[in-house]
N, C-alpha and C positions, 0 to 999 in steps of 0.2 A: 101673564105668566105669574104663579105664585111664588114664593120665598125657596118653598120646599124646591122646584121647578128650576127654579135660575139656583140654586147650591147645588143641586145634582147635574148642571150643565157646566156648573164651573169648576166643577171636581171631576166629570168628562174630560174637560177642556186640559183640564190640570197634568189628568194622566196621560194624556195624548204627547206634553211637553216635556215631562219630567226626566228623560233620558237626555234633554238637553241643560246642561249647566245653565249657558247664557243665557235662553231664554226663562230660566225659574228666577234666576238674578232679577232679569225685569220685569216679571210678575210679581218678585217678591218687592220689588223697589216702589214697584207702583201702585203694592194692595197697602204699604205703611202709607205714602202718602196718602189714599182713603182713608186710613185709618185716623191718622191725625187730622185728617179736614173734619172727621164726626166727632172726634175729640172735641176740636175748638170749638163749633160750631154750637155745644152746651156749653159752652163759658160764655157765649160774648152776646153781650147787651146788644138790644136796638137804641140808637140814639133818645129815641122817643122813652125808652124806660129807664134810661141814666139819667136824664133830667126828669124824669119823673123820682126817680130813688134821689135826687141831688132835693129837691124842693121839699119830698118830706123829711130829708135832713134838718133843711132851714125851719120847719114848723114846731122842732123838737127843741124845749127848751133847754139851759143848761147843758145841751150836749157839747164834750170835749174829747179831743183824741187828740194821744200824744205823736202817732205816726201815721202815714198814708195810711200803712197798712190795716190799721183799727178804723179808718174811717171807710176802704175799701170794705171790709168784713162787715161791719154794720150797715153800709149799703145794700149789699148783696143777701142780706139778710131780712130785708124791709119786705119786700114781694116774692112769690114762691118764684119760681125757675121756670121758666118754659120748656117743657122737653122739646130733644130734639124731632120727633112728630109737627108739634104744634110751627115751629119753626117753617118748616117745607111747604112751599104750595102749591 
């Protein structure tokens, strides 16, 4: 089933519900929590590339950061980002 395929069944589905309050409540409850699982799921490291972003830390000379937070930012800035694509398998 393509993209276009499942949005016009879910927009079916949608209008099928929509005279009912409760049940848009839990479809609307339940498409934020997808929403925020795709959120996260581009912020968060595999362990394997936090310690790889940690050791090219240690290789840099003279580096200093005065808060977590400047040492988070320049990790995450070491290697591009995985989309969330490459992510899924």
């Amino acid at each position: 089933m393509t993209a276009i395929q499942m949005n016009a069944e879910m927009l079916r589905n949608m209008s099928i519900i929509a005279e009912d309050e409760n049940l848009l409540k839990r479809a609307t409850k339940y498409l934020r929590k997808l929403v925020a699982e795709k959120e996260s799921e581009s912020t968060r490291l595999s362990k394997e590339d936090f310690f790889e972003r940690i050791e090219e830390v240690r290789k840099q000379t003279g580096q200093t950061f005065e808060t977590v937070e400047e040492l988070d930012k320049y990790i995450r800035g070491l290697m591009p980002r995985k989309t969330a694509r490459e992510n899924t398998y």
